[in-house]
PDB file of N, CA, C and O in Angstrom:
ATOM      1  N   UNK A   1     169.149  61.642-168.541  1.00  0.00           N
ATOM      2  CA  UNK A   1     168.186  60.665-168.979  1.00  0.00           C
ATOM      3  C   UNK A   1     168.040  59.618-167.877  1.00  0.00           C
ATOM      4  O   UNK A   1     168.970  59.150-167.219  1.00  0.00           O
ATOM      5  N   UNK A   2     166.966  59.366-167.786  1.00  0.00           N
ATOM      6  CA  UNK A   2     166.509  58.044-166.330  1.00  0.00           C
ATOM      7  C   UNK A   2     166.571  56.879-167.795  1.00  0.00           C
ATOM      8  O   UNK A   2     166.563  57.022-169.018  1.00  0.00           O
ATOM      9  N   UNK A   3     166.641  55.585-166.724  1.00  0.00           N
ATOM     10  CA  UNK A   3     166.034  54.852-167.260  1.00  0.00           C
ATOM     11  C   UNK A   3     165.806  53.735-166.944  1.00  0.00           C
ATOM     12  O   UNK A   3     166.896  53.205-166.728  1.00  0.00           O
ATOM     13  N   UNK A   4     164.585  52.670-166.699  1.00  0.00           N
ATOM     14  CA  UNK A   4     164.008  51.874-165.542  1.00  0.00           C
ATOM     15  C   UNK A   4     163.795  50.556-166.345  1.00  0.00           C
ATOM     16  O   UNK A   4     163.160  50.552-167.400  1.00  0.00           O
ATOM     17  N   UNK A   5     164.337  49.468-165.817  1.00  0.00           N
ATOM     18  CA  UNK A   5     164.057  47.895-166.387  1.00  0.00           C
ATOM     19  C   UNK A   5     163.242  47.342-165.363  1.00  0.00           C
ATOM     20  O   UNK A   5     163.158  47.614-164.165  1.00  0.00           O
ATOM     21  N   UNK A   6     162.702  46.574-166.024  1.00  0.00           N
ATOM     22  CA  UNK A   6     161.295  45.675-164.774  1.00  0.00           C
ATOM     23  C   UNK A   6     161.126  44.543-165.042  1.00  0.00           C
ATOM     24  O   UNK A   6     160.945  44.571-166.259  1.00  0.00           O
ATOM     25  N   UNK A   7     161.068  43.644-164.756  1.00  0.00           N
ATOM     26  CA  UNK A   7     160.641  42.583-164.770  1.00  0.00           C
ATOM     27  C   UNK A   7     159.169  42.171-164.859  1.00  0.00           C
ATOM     28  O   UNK A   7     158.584  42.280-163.781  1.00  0.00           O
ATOM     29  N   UNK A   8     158.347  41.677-165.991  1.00  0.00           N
ATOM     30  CA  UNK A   8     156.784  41.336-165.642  1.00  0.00           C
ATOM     31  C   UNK A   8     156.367  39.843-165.352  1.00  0.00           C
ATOM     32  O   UNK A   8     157.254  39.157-164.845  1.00  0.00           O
ATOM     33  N   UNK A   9     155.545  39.430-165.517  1.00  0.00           N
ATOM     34  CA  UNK A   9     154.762  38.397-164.873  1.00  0.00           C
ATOM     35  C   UNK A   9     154.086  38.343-165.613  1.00  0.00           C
ATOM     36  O   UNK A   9     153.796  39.357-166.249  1.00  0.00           O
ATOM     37  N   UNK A  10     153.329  36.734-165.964  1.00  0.00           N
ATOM     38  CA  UNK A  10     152.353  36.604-166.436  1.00  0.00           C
ATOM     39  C   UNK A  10     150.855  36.421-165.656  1.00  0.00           C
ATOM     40  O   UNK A  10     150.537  35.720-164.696  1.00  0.00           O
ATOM     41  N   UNK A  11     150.306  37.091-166.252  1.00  0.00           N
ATOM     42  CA  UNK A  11     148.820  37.675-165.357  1.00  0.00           C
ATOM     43  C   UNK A  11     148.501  36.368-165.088  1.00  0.00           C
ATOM     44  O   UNK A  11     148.227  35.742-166.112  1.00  0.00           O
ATOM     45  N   UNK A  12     148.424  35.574-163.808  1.00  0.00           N
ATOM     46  CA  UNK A  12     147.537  34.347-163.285  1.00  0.00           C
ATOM     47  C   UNK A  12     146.419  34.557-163.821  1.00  0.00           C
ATOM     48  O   UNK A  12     146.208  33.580-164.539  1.00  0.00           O
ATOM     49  N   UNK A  13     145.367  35.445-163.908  1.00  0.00           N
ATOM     50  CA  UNK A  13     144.080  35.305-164.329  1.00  0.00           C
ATOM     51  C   UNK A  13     143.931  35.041-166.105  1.00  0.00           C
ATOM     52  O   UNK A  13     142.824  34.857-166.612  1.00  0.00           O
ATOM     53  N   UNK A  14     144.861  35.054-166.697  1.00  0.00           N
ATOM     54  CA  UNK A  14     144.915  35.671-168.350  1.00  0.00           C
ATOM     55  C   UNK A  14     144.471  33.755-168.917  1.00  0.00           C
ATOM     56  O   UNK A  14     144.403  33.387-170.090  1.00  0.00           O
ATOM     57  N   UNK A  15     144.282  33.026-167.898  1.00  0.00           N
ATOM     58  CA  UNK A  15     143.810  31.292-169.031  1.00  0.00           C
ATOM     59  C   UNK A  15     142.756  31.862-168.192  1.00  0.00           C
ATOM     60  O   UNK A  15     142.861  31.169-167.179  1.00  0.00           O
ATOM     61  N   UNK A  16     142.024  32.501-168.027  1.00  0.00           N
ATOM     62  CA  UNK A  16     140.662  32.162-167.567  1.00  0.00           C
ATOM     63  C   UNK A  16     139.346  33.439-168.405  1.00  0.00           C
ATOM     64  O   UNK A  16     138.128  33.336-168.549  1.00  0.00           O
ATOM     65  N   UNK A  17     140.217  34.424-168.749  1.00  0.00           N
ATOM     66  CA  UNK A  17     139.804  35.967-169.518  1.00  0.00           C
ATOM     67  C   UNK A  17     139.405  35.075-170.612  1.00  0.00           C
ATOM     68  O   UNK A  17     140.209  34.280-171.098  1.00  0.00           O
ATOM     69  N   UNK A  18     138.172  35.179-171.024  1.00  0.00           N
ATOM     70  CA  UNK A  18     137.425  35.049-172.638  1.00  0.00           C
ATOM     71  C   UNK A  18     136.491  36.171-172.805  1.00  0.00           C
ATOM     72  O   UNK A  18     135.571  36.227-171.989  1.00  0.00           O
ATOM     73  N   UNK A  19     136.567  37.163-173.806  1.00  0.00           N
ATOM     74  CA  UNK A  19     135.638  38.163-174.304  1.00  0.00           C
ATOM     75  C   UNK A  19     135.226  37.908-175.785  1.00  0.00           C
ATOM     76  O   UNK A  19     135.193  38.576-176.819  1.00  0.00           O
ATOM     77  N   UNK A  20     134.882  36.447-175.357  1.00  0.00           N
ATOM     78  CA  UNK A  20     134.136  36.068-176.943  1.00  0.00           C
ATOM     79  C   UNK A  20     134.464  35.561-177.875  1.00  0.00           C
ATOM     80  O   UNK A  20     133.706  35.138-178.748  1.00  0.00           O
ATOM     81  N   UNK A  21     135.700  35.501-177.875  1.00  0.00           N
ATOM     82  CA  UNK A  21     136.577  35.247-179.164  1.00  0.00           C
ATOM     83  C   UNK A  21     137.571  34.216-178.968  1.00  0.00           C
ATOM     84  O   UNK A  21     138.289  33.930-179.926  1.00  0.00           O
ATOM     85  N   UNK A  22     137.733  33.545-177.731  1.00  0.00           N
ATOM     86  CA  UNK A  22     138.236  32.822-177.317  1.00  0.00           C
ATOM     87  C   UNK A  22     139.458  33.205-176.258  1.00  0.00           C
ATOM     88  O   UNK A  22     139.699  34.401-176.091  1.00  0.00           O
ATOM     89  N   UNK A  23     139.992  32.518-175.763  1.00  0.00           N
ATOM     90  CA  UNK A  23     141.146  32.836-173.918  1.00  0.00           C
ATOM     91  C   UNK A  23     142.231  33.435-174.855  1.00  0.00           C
ATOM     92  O   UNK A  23     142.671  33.158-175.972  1.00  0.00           O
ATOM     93  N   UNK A  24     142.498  34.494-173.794  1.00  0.00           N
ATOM     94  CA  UNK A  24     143.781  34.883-174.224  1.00  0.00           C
ATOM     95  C   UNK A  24     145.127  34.323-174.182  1.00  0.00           C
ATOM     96  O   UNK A  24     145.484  33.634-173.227  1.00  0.00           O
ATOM     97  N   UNK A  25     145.886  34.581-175.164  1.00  0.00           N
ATOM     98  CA  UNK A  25     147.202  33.749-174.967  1.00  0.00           C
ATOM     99  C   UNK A  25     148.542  35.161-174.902  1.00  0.00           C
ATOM    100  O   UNK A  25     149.754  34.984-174.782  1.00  0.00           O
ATOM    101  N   UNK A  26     147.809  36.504-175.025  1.00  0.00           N
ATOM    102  CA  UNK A  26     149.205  37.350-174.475  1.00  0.00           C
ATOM    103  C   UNK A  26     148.471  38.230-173.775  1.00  0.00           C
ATOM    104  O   UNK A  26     147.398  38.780-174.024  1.00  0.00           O
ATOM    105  N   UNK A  27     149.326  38.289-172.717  1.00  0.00           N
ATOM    106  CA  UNK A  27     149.238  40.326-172.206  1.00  0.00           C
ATOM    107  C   UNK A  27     149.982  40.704-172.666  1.00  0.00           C
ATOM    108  O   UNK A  27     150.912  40.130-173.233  1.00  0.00           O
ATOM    109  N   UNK A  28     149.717  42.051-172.512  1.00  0.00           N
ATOM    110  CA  UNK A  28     150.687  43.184-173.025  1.00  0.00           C
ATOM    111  C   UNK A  28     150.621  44.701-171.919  1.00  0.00           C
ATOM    112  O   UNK A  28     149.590  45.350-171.745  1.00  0.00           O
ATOM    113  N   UNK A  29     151.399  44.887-171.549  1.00  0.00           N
ATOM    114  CA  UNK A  29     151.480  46.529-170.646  1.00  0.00           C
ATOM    115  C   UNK A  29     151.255  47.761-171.647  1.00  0.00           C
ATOM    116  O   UNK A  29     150.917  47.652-172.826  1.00  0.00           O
ATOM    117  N   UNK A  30     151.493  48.888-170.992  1.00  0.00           N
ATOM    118  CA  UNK A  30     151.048  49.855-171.298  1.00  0.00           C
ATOM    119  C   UNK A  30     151.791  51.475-170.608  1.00  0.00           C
ATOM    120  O   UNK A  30     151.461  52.111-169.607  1.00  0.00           O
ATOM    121  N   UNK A  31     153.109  51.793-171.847  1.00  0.00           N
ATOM    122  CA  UNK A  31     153.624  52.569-171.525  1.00  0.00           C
ATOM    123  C   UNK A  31     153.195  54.279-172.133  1.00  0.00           C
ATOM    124  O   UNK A  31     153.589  54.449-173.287  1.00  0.00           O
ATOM    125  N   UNK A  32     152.661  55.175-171.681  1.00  0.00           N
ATOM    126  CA  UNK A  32     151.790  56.204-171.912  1.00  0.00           C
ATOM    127  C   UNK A  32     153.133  56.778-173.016  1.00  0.00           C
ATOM    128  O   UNK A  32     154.267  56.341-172.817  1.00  0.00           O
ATOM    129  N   UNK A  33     152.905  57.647-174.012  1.00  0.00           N
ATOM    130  CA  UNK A  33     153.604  58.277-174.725  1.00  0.00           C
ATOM    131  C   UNK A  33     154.622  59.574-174.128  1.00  0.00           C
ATOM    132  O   UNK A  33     155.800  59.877-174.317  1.00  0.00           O
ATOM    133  N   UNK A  34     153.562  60.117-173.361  1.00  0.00           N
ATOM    134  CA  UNK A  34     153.669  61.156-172.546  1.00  0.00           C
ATOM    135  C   UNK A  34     155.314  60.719-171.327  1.00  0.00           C
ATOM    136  O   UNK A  34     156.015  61.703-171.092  1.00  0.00           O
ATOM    137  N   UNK A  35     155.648  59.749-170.864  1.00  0.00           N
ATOM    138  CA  UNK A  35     156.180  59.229-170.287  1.00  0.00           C
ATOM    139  C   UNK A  35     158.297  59.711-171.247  1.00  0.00           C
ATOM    140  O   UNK A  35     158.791  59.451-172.344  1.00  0.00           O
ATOM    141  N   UNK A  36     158.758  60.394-170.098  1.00  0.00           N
ATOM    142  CA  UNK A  36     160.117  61.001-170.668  1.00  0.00           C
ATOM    143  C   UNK A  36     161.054  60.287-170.708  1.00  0.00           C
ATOM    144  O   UNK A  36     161.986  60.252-171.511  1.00  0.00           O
ATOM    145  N   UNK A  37     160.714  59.348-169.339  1.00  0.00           N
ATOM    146  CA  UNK A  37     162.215  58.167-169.228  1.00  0.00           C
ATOM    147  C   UNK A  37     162.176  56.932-170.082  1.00  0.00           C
ATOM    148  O   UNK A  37     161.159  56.639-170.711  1.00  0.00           O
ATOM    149  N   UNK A  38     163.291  56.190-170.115  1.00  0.00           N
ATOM    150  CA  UNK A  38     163.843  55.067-171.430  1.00  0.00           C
ATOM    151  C   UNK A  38     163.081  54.029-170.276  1.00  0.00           C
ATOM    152  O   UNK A  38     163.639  54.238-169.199  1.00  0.00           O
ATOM    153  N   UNK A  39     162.171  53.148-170.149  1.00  0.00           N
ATOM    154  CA  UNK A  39     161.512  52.058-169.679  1.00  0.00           C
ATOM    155  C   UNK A  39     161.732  50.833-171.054  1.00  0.00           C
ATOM    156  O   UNK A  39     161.612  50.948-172.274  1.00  0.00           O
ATOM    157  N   UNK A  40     162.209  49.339-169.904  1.00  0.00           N
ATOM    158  CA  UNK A  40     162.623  48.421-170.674  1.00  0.00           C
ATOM    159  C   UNK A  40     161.868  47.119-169.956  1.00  0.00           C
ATOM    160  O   UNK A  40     162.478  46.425-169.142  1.00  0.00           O
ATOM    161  N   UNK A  41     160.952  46.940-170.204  1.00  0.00           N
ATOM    162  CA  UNK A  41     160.177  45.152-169.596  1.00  0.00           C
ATOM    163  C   UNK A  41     160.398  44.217-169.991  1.00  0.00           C
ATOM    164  O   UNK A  41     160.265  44.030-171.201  1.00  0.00           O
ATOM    165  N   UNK A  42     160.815  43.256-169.182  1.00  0.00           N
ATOM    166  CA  UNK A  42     160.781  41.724-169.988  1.00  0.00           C
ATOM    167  C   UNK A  42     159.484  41.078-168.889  1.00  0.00           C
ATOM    168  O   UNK A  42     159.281  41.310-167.697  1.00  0.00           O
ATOM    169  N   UNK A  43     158.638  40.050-170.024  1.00  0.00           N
ATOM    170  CA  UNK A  43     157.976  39.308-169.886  1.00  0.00           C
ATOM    171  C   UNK A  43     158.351  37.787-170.580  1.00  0.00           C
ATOM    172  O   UNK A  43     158.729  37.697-171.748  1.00  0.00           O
ATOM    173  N   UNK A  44     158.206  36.745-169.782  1.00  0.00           N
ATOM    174  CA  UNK A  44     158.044  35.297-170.644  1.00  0.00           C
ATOM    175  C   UNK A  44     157.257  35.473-171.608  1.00  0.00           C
ATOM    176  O   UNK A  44     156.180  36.071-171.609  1.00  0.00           O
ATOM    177  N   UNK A  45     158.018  34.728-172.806  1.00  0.00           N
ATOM    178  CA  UNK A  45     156.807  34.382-173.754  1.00  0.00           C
ATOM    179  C   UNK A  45     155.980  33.318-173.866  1.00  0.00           C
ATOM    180  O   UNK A  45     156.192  32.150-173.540  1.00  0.00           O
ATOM    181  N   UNK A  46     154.685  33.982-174.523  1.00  0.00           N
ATOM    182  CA  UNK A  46     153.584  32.621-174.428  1.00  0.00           C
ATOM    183  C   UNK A  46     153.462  31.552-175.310  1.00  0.00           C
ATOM    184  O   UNK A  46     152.589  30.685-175.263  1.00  0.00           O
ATOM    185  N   UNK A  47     154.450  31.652-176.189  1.00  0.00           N
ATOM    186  CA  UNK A  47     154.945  30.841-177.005  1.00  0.00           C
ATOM    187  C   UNK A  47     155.968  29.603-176.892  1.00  0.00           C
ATOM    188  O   UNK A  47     156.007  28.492-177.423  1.00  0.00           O
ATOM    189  N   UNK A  48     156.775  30.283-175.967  1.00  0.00           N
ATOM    190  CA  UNK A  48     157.967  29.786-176.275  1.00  0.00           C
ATOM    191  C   UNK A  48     158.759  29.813-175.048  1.00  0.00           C
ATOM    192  O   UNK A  48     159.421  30.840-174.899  1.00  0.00           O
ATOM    193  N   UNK A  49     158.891  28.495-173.693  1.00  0.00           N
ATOM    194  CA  UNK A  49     159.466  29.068-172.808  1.00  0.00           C
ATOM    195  C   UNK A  49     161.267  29.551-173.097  1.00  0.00           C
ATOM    196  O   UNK A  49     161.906  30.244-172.306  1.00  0.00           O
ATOM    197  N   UNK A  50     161.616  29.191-173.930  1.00  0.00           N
ATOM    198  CA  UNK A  50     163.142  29.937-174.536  1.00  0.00           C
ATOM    199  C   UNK A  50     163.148  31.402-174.377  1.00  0.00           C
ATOM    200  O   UNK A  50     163.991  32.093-173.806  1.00  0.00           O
ATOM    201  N   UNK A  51     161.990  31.784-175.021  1.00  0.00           N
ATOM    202  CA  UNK A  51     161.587  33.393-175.026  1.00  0.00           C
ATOM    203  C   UNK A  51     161.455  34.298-174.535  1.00  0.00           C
ATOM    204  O   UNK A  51     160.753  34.145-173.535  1.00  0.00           O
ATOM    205  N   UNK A  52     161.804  35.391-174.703  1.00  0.00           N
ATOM    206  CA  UNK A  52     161.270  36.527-174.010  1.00  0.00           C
ATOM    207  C   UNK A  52     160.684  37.735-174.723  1.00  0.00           C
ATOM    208  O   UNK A  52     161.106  38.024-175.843  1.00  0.00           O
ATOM    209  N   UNK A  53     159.817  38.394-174.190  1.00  0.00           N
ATOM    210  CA  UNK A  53     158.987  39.110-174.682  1.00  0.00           C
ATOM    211  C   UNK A  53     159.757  40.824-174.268  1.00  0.00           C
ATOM    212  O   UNK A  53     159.801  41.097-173.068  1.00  0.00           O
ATOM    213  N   UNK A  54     160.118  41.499-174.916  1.00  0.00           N
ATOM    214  CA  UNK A  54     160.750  42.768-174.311  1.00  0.00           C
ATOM    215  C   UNK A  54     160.368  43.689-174.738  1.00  0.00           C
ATOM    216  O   UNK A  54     160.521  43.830-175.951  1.00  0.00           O
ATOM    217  N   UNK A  55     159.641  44.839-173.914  1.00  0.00           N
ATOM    218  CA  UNK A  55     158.984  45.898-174.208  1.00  0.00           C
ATOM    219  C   UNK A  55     160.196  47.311-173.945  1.00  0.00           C
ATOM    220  O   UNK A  55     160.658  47.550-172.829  1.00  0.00           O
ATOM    221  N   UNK A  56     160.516  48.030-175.054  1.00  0.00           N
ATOM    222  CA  UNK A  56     160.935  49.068-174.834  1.00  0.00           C
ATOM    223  C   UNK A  56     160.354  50.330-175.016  1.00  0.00           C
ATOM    224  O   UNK A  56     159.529  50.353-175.929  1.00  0.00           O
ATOM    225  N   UNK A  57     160.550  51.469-174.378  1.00  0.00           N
ATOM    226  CA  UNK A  57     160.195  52.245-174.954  1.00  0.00           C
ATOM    227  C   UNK A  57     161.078  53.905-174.638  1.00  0.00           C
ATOM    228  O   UNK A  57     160.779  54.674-173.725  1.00  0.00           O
ATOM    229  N   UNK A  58     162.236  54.138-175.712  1.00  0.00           N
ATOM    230  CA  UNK A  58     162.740  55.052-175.863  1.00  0.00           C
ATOM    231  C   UNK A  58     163.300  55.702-176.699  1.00  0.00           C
ATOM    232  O   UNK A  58     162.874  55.446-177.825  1.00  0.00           O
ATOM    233  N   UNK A  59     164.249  56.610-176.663  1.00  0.00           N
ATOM    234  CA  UNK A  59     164.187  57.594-177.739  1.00  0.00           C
ATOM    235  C   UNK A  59     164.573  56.991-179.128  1.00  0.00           C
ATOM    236  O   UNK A  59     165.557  56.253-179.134  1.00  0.00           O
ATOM    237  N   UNK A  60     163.874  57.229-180.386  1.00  0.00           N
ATOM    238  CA  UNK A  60     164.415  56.859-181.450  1.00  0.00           C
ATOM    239  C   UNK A  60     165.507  56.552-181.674  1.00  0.00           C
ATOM    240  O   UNK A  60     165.693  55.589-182.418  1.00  0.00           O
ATOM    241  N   UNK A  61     166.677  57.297-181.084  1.00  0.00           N
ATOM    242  CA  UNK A  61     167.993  57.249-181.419  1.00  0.00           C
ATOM    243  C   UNK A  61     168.827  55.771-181.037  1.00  0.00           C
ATOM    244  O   UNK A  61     169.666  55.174-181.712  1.00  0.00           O
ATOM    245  N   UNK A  62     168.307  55.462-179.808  1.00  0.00           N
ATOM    246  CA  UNK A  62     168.485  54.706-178.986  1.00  0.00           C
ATOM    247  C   UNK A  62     167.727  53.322-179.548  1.00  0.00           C
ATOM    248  O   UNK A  62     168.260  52.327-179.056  1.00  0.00           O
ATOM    249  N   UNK A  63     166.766  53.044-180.334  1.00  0.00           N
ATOM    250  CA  UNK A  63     166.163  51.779-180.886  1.00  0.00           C
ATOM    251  C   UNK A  63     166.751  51.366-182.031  1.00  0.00           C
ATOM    252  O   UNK A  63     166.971  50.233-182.458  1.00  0.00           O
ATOM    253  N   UNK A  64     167.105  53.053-182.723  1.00  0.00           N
ATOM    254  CA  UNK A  64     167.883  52.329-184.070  1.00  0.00           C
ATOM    255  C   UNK A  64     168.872  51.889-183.598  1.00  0.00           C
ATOM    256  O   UNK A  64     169.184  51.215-184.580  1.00  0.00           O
ATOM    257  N   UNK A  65     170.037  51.604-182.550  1.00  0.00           N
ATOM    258  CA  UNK A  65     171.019  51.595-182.279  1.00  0.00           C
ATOM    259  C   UNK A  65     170.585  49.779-181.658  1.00  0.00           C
ATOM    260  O   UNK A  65     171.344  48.851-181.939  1.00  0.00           O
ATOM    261  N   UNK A  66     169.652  49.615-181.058  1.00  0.00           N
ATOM    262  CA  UNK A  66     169.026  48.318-180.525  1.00  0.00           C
ATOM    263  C   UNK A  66     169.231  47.647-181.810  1.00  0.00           C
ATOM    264  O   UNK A  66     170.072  46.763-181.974  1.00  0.00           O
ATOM    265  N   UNK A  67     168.177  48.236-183.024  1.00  0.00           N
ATOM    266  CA  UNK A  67     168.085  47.156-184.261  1.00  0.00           C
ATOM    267  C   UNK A  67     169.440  47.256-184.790  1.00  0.00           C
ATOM    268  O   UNK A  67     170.030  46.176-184.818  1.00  0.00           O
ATOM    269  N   UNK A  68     170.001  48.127-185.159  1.00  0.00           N
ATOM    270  CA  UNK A  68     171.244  47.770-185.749  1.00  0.00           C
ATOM    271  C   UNK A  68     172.406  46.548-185.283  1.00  0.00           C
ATOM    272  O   UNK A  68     172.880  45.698-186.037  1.00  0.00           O
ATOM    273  N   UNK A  69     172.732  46.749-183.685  1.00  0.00           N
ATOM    274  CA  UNK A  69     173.254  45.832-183.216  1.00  0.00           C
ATOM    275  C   UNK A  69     172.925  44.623-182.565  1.00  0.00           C
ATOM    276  O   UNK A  69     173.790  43.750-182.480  1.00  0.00           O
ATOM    277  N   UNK A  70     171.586  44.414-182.003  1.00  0.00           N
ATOM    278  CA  UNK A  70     170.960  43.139-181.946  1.00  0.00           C
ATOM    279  C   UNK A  70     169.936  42.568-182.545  1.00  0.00           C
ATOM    280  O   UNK A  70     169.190  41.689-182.113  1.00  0.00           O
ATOM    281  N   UNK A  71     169.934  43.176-183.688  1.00  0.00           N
ATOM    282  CA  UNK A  71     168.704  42.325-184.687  1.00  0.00           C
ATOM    283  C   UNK A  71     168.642  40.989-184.607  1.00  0.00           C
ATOM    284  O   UNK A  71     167.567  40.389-184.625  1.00  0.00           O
ATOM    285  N   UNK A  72     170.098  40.252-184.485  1.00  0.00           N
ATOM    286  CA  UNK A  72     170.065  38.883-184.326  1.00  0.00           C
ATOM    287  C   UNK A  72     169.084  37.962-183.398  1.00  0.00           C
ATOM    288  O   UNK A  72     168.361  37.001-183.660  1.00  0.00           O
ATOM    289  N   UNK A  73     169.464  38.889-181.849  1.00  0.00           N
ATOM    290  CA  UNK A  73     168.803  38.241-180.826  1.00  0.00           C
ATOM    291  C   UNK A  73     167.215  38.838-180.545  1.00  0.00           C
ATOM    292  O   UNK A  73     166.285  38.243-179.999  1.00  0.00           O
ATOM    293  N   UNK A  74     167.238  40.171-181.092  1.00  0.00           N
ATOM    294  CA  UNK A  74     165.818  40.696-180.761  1.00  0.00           C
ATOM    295  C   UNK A  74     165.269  41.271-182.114  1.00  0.00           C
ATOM    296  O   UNK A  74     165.560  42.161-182.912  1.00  0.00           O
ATOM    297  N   UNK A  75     163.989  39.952-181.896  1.00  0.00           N
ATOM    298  CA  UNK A  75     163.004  39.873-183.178  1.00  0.00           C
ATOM    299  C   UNK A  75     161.700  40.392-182.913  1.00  0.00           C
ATOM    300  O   UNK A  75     161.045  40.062-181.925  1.00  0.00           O
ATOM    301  N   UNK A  76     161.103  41.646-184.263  1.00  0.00           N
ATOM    302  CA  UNK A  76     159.580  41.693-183.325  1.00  0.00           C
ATOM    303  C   UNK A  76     158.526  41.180-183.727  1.00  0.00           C
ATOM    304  O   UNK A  76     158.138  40.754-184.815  1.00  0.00           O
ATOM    305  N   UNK A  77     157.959  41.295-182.391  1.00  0.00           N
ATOM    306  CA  UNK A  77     157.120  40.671-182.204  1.00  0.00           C
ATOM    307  C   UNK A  77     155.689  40.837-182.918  1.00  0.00           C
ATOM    308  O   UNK A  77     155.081  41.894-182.746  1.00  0.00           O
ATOM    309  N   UNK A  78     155.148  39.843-183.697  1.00  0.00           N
ATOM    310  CA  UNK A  78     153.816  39.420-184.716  1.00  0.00           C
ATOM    311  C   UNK A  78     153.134  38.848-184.824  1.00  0.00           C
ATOM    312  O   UNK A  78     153.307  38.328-183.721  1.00  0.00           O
ATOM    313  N   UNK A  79     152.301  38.310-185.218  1.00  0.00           N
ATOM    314  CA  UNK A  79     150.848  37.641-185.562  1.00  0.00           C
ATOM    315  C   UNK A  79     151.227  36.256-185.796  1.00  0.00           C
ATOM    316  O   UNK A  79     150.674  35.295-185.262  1.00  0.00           O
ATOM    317  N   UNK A  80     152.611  36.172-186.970  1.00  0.00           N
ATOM    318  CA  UNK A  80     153.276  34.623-186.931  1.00  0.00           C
ATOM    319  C   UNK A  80     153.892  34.144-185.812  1.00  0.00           C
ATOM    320  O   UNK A  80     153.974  32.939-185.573  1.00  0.00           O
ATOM    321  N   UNK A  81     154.395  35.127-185.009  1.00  0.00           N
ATOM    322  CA  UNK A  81     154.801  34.169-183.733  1.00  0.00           C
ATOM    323  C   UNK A  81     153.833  33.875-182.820  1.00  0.00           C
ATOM    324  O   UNK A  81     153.783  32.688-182.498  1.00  0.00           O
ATOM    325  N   UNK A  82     152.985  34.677-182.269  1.00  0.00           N
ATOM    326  CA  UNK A  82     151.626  34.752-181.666  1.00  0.00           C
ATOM    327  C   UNK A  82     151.221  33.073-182.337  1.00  0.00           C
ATOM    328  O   UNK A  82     151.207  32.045-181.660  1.00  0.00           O
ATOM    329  N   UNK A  83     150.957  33.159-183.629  1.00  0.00           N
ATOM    330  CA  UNK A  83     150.057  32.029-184.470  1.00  0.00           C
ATOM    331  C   UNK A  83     148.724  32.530-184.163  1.00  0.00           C
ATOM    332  O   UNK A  83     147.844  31.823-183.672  1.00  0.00           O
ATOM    333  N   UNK A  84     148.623  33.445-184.382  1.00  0.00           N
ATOM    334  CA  UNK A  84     147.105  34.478-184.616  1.00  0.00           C
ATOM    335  C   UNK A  84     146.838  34.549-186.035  1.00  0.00           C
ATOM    336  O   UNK A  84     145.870  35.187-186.450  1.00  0.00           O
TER     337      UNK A  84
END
């Protein structure tokens, strides 16, 4: 099994993006399904500089094992934290 952590950034252009509905306040990446290895991103959150935003994406086995033992520290992410 591979498996790759990254670090993201917040898009400089993302206070200036309006498609109508008003400026955006998150990005979000984009990990294809198709994709075999365990990939793990952290981004700042736009909420909250305390925060972090962490994108995983791997095998089932391996997330229940995430929620079981750090539910405490890693909460997901929703519409109430957003404030959408």
């Amino acid at each position: 099994m591979s498996f790759s952590v990254s670090a993201g950034q917040r898009f400089e252009t993302m206070d200036k993006i309006d498609f109508g509905w008003g400026k955006l306040i998150f990005g979000s990446c984009h990990v294809p399904s198709e994709r075999k290895d365990c990939f793990v991103m952290t981004m700042g959150s736009p909420m909250n500089n305390k925060d972090w935003v962490v994108y995983m994406h791997m095998p089932k086995k391996h997330m229940k094992y995430v929620e079981a033992h750090a539910s405490h520290i890693i909460k997901p992410l929703n519409a109430d934290y957003l404030k959408i």
